[in-house]
C-alpha positions in Angstrom: 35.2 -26.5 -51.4 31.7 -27.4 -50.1 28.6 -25.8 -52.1 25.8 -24.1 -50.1 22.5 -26.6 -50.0 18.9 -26.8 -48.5 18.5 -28.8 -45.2 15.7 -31.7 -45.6 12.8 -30.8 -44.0 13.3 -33.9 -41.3 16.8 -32.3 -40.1 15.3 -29.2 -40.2 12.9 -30.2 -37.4 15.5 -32.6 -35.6 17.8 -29.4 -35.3 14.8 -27.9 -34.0 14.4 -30.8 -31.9 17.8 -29.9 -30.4 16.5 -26.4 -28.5 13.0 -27.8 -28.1 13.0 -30.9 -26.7 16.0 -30.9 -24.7 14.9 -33.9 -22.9 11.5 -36.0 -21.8 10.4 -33.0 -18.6 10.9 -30.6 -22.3 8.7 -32.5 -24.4 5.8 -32.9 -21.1 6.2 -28.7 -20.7 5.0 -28.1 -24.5 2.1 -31.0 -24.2 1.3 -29.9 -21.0 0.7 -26.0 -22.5 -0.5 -27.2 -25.4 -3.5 -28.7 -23.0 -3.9 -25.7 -21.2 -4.4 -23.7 -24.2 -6.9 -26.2 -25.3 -9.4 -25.0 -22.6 -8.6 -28.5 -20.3 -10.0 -28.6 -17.1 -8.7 -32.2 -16.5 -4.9 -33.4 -17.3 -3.4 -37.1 -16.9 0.1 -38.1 -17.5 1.5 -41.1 -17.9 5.0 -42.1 -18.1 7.3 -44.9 -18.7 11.2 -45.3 -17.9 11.1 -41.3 -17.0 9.3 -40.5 -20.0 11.5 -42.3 -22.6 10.1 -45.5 -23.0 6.1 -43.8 -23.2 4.8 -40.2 -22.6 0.9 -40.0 -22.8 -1.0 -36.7 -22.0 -4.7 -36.9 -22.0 -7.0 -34.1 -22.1 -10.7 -32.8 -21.7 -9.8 -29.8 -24.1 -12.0 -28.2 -27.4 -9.5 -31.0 -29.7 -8.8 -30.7 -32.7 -10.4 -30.9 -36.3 -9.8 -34.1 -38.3 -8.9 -31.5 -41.7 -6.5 -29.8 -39.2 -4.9 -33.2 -37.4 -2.2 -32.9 -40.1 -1.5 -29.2 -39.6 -0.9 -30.3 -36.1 2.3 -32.0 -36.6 3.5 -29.6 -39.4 6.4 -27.1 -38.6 5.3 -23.6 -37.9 1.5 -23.9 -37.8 -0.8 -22.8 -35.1 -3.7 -21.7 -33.9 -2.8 -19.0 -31.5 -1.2 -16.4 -33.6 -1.5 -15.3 -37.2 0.1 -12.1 -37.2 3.3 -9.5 -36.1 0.5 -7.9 -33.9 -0.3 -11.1 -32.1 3.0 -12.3 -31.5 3.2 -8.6 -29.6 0.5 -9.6 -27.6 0.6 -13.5 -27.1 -1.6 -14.5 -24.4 -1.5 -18.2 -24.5 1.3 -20.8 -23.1 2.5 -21.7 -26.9 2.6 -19.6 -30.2 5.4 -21.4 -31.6 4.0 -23.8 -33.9 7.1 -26.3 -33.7 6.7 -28.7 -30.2 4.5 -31.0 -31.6 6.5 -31.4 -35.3 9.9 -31.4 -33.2 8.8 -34.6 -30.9 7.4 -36.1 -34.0 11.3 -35.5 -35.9 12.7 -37.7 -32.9 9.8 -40.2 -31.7 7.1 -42.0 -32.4 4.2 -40.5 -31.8 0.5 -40.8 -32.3 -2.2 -38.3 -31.6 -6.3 -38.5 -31.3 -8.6 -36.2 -31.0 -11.8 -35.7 -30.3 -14.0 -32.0 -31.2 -17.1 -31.9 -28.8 -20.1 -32.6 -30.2 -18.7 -35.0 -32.8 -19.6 -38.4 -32.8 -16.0 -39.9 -32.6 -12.6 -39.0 -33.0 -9.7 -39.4 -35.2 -6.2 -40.4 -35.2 -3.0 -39.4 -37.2 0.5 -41.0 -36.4 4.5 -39.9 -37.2 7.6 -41.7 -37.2 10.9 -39.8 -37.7 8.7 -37.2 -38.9 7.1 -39.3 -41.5 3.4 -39.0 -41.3 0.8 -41.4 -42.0 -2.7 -41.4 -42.7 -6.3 -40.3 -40.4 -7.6 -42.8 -39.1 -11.5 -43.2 -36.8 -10.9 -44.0 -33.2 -12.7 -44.0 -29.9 -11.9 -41.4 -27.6 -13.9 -39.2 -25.1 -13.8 -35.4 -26.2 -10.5 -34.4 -25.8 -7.0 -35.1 -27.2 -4.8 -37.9 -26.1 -1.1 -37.7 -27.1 1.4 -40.9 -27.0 5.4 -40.5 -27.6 7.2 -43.7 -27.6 10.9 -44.1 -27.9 11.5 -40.5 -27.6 15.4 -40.2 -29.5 15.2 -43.7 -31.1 16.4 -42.2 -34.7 19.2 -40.3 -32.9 21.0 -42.6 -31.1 23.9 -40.1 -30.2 21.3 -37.2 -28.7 19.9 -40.3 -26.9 23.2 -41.0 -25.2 23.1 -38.0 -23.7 20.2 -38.5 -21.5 20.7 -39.6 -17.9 19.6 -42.1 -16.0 16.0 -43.1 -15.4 15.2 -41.6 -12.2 16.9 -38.3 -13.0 14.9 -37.9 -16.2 11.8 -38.7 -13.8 12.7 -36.3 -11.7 13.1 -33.3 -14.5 9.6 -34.6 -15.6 8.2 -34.5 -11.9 9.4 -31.0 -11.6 8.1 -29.8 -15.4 5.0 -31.0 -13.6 4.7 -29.3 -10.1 5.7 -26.1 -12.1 2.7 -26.3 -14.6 0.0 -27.6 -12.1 1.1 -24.8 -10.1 0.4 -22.8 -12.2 -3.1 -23.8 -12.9 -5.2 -24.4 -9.6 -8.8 -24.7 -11.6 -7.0 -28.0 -13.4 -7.0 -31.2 -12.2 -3.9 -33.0 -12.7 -2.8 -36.3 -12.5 1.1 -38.3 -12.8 1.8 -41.8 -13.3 4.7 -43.2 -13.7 5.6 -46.9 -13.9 2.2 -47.8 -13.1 2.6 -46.0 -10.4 -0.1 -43.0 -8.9 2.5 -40.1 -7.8 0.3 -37.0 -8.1 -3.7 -36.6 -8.0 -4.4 -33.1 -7.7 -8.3 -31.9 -7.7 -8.8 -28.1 -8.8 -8.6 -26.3 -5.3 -7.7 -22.5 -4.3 -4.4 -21.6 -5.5 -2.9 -21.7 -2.2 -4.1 -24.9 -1.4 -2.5 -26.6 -4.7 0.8 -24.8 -3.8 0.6 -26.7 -0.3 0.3 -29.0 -1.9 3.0 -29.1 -4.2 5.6 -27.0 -2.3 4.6 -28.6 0.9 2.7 -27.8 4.1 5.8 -26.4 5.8 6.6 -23.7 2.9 2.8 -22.8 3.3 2.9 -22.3 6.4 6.0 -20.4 6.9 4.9 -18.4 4.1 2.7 -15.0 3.9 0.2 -13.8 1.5 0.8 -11.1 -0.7 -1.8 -9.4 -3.7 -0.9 -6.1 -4.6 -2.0 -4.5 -7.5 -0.8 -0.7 -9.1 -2.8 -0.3 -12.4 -3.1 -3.3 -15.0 -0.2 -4.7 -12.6 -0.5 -7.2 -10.1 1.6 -9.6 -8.6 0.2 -12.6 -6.2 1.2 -15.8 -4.3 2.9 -17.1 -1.1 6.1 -15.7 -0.1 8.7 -17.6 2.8 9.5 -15.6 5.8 13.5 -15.8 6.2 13.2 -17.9 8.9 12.1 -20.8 5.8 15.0 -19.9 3.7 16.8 -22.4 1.7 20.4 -23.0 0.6 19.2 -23.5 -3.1 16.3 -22.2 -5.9 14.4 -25.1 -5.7 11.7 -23.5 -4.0 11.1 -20.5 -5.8 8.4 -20.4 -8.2 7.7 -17.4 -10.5 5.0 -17.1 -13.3 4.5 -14.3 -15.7 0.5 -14.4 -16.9 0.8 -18.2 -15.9 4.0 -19.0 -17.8 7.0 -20.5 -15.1 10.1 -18.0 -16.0 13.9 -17.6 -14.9 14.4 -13.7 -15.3 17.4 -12.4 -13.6 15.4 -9.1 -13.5 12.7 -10.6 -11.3 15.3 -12.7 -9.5 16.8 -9.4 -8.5 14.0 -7.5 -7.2 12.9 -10.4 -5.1 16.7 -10.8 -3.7 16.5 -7.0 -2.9 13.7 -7.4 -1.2 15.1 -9.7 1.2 18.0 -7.9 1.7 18.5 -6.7 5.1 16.5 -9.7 6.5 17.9 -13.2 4.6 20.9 -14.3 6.2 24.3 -14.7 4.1 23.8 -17.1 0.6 20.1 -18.4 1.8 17.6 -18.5 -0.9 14.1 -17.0 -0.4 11.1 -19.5 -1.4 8.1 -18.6 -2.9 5.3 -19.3 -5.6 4.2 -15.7 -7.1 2.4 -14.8 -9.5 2.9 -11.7 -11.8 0.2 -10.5 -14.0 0.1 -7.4 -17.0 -1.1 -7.1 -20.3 0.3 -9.4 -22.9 1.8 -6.4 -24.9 4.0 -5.2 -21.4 5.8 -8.5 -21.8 8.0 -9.9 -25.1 7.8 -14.1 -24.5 9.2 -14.5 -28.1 12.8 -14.6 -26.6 13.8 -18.2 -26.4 12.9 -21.6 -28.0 11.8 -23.0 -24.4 9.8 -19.8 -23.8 11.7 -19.8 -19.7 13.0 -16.0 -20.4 10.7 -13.1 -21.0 12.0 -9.1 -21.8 9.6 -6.7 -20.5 9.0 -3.4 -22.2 9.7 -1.5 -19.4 12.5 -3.4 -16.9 12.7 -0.3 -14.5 9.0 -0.1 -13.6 8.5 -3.7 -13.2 11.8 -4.3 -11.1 10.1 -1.2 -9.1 6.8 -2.7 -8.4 7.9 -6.4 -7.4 10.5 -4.9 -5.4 7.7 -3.1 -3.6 5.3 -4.9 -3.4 7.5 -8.0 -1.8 9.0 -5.1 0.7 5.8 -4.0 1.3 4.5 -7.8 2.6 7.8 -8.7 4.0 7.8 -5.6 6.2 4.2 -6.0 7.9 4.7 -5.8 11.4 4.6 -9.0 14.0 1.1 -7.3 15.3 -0.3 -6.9 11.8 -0.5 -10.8 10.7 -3.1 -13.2 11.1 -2.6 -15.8 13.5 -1.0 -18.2 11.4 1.6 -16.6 9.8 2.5 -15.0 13.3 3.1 -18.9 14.8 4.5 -20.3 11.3 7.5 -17.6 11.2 9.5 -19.2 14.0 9.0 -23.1 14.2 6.1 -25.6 13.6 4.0 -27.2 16.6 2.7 -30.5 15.7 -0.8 -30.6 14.6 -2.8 -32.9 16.5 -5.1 -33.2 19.5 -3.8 -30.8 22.2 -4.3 -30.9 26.4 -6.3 -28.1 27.4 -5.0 -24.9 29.5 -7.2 -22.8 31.0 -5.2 -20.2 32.4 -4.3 -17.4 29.8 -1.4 -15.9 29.8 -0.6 -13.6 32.2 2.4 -11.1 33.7 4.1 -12.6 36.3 8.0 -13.7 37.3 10.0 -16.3 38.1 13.3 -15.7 39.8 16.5 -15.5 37.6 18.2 -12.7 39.3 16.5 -10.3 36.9 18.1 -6.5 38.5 15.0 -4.0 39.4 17.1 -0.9 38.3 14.6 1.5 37.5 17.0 3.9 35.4 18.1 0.8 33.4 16.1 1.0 30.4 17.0 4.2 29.8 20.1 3.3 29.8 19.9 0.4 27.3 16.5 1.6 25.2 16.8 5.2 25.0 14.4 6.8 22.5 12.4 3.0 22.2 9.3 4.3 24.7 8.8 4.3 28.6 8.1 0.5 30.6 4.6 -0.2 30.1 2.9 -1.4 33.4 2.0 -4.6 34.2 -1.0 -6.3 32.5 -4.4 -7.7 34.7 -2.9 -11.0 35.8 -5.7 -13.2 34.1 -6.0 -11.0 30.3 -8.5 -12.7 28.0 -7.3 -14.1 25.1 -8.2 -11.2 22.5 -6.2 -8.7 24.7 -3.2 -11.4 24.6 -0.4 -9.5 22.2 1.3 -12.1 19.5 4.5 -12.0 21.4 2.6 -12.5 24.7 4.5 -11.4 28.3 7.8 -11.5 29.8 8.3 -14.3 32.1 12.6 -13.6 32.6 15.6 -13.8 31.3 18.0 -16.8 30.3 22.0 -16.0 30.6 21.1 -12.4 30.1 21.0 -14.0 26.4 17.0 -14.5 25.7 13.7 -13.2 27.2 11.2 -15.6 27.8 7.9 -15.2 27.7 4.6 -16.7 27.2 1.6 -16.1 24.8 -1.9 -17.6 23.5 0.0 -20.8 21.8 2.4 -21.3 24.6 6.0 -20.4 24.6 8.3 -17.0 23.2 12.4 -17.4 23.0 13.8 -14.1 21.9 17.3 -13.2 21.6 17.3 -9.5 23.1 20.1 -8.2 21.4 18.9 -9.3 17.7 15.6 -7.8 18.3 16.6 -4.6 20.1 19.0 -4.6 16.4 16.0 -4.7 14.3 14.0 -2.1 16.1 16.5 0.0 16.4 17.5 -0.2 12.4 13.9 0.5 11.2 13.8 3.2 13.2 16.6 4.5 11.9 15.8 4.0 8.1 12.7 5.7 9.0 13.8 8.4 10.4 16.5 9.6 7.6 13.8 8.7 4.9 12.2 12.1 6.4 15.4 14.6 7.5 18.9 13.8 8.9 19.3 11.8 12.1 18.7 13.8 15.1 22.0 14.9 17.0 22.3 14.6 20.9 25.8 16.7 21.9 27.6 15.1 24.4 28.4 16.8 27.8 32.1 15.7 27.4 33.4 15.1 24.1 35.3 11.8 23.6 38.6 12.3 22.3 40.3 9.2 20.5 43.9 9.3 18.3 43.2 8.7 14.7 45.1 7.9 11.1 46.2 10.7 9.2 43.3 9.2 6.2 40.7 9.4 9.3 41.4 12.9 9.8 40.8 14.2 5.9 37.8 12.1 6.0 36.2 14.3 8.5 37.0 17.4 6.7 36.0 16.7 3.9 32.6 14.7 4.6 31.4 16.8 7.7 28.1 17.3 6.0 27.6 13.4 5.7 28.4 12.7 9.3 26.4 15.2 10.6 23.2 14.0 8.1 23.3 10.8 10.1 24.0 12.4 13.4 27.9 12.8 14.2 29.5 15.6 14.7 33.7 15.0 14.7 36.1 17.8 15.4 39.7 17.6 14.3 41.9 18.4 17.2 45.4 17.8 15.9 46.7 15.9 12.6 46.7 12.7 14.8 43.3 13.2 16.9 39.3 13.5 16.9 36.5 14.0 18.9 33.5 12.7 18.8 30.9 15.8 20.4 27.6 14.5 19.1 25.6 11.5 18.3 22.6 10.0 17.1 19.9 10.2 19.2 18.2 6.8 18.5 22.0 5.5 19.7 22.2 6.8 22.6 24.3 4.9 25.5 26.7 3.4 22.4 30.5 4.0 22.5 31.0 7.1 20.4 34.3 6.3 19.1 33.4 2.8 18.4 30.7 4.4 16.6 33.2 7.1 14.7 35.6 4.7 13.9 33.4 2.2 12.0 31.6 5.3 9.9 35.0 7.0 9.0 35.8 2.8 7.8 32.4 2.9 5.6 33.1 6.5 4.3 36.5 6.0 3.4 36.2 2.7 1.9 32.7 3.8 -0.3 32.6 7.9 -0.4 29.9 9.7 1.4 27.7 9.7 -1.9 27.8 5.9 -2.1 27.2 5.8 1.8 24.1 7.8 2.0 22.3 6.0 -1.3 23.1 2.5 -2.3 24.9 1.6 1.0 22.8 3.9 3.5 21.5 0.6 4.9 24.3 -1.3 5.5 25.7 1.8 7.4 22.6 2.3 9.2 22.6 -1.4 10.0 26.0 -0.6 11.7 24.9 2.0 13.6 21.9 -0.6 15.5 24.1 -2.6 16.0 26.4 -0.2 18.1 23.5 0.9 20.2 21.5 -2.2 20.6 21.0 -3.9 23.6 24.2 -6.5 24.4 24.5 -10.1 26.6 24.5 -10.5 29.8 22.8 -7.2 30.5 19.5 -7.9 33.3 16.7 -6.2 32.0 13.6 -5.5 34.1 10.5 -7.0 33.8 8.3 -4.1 32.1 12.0 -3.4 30.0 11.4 -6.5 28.5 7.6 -6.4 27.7 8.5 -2.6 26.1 11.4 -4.4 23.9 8.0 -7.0 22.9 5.5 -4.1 21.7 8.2 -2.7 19.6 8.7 -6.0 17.9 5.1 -6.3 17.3 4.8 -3.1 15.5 8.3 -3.1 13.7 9.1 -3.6 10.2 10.7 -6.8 9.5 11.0 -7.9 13.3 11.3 -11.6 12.5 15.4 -11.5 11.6 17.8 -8.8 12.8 20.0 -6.9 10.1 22.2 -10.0 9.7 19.3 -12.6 8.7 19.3 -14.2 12.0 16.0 -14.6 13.7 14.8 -12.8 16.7 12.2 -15.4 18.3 11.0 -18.5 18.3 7.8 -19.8 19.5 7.3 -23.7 21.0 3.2 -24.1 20.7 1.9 -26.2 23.7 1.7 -28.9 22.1 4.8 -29.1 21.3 5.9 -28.6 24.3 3.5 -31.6 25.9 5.1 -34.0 23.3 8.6 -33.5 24.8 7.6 -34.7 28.2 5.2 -36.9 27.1 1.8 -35.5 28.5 -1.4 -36.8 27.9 -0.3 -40.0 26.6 
């Protein structure tokens, strides 16, 4: 039988080495805090062979004492806490104590540093964990840190690594997530003599275009809203910039990049009704709170947090990413309005003088004046015609109706040039907000029919509508039972009026059977409300007057969430002009 003995000290931090330096992008993260901590306000990496071969991380930070060099690569000693109550409270990137002594267990590695105001620095090198002696060097104030032949004493762990360009990559990413994170630091990354990143300190929503890219930032909006010592920050995709994967989504709690399935939950909710089937939202956000709200001291790589209070803080990201998400069309700056839909090439443009205006061109649109009654109900009465030449202020984001396509899409013109939108998606979305809006306040209105519509029904059907009639009638049905084998349907919503009532019945009694009316009308009230727009919103192939279409425009532009319909899809798209003079080649 085995006896019970003490671990060395150098397998003690090789172990360690395990869960802390995972891989090179692993190492770069904890050199990369340890920098920031330090006060930097200028960063350069270098890298060789994907950060195997040679990592070097150069700073402009306070350094560090030569009595203290030594400290620096010993296990559990730091600067940055020295009690229970500071770990509680831990407001810098590290607190661990144990990157610096892990690389050193499993590289060779060599650090300088440089206090300001001293006359030159000093040097202390490891190997396997074996330290060696200070040594004076020349180096500007600062600290420069070199790893070399990161996993040579553990040839098996060093197996394990892939090739090259993927452990580039991992670094790469480890990167863009820290300079991200910091848009006051400048930040540079070789690797293979090679420049691949210089990033000047710039406004954080400039550094994110640049490392997210110019598309995400302009298909992104703007959100900073704060409730008490809470605020959250950043650049969030419309769902028209949705992505199959996470590799666009960014998240930092007081500056540190996190995976929280809490946060990753409140942001999915958010997007809920407007993100279409398994897409993946992108954005770079930024939550702030005091250091005690938030326990980092959960995991070795420091990528999972616990927050003291999960409920509150689901609450508030959740609303405050509804809250941008949901500002209507009208209620954007100009950019964010143009971005949602598709990109225009930037570039010299041809000039138009002639602002939009209402006209017509002739695709057998039907002048029915009782029509859009008929198809928009409750949605408002035709406005009239605008002045033929409107200035450019008076112009609305979605512009004027022009016609129809197919009965499919209204076209229309605006400031930038051209407005696709599919009718039936739209009329969907405007119809659904209102409905949410109006059972937030009391139950759905209730129009009676003149004739009740009588339809044969399931036995199940019929001992659903006894025994939820005060559901159905909450969101505006009223059903009679008229034998064991037939209903009636002898009222409806108002908002859906001109939909087929027992179209409408059926698919409710499906949703309350299926869920229960108290599932129905709480955590499923907007899928069922979803149902309901979609039974009253406008279908194909119906001709819509001109002022018909210009009313279904406004109440896009001052809707919630008008850029998809309930499904995810979109409900416009915009062609700028010069887009437009690129496909036929004008002006060159």
């Amino acid at each position: 039988m085995s006896s019970i003995r003490l671990l060395s000290d150098l397998l003690i931090d090789q172990i360690a080495a395990g869960e802390v330096v995972e891989r090179p992008a692993s190492a770069l993260k904890e050199l990369l805090e340890n920098s920031l901590d330090a006060g930097a306000n200028q960063v350069s990496v270098t890298l060789l062979e994907g950060g195997v071969k040679l990592m070097r991380i150069a700073d402009n930070g306070v350094g560090i004492d030569k009595e203290e060099l030594p400290l620096a690569l010993a296990r559990h000693a730091t600067s940055k806490i020295g009690s229970l109550d500071d770990l509680e409270r831990v407001a810098s990137l590290g607190f661990r104590g144990e990157a610096l002594a892990s690389i050193a267990a499993v590289a060779r590695l060599s650090l300088t540093s440089r206090r300001r105001g001293e006359r030159h620095a000093w040097k202390i090198a490891a190997e396997g964990g074996e330290m060696g002696g200070i040594q004076p060097a020349a180096l500007e104030p600062g600290t420069l840190l070199e790893i070399q032949e990161l996993y040579f004493n553990t040839p098996a762990r060093r197996k394990f690594l892939k090739s090259e360009a993927t452990e580039y990559g991992h670094c790469e990413e480890m990167f863009r997530r820290i300079a991200a994170s910091r848009a006051d630091v400048s930040f540079t990354l070789q690797h293979n003599a090679r420049k691949a990143w210089n990033l000047a300190a710039a406004a954080p929503e400039r550094r994110i275009a640049q490392l997210l890219g110019e598309e995400f930032a302009g298909a992104s909006i703007s959100l900073d809203e704060q409730s008490g010592p809470l605020r959250l920050w950043g650049l969030a995709s419309l769902p028209g910039f949705s992505r199959g994967g996470r590799d666009t989504q960014y998240f930092y709690v007081n500056g540190r990049f996190v995976r929280d399935r809490l946060i990753s939950h409140a942001i999915r909710e958010a997007y809920r009704d407007i993100l279409h089937h398994e897409h993946q939202p992108a954005y770079a956000l930024f939550l702030e709170l005091p250091p005690e709200g938030v326990d980092v001291n959960v995991h070795p790589t420091k990528i999972e947090v616990r927050f003291r209070e999960p409920q509150a803080m689901h609450r508030f990201i959740h609303h405050a990413l509804d809250k941008a998400l949901a500002a209507p069309i009208a209620q954007r700056p100009p950019m964010e309005r143009a971005a949602q839909p598709a990109f225009a090439p930037r570039g010299p443009a041809l000039r138009y003088n002639s602002p939009p205006g209402q006209g017509s061109i002739p695709l057998g649109v039907a002048e029915r004046e009782n029509l859009y009654h008929t198809l928009f109900g409750q949605l408002g009465r035709p406005e009239a015609p605008p002045p033929a030449e409107a200035q450019p202020q008076d112009i609305p984001p979605l512009g004027y109706a022009l016609g129809q396509l197919h009965g499919v899409y209204i076209l229309a013109q605006n400031q930038q040039g051209m407005v696709i939108v599919d009718m039936h998606a739209a009329h969907e979305r405007v119809t659904y907000e209102k409905l949410k809006a109006e059972l937030a306040e009391r139950p759905l209105a209730m129009q009676p029919l003149l004739i009740p519509v009588s339809f044969n029904a399931d036995p199940l059907d019929v001992a659903t509508v006894e025994e939820h009639a005060a559901a159905l009638s909450e969101i505006g049905l009223e059903l009679a039972v008229l034998s064991p084998s037939a209903l009636a349907v002898r009222a409806a919503p108002v908002l859906l009026g001109g939909c087929d009532p027992v179209l409408l019945a059926r698919d409710v009694l499906k949703e309350l059977r299926e869920f229960g009316a108290s599932q129905v009308l709480t955590e499923r009230r907007n899928q069922l409300l979803a149902t309901l727009a979609c039974h009253a919103s406008v279908r194909a192939n119906r001709q819509l007057t001109i002022p018909e279409m210009n009313a279904l425009l406004r109440e896009m532009e001052a809707a919630e969430r008008a850029d998809q319909c309930n499904h995810g899809r979109p409900t416009w798209r915009a062609i700028g002009m010069d887009e437009l003079d690129g496909l036929f080649m004008r002006g060159k």
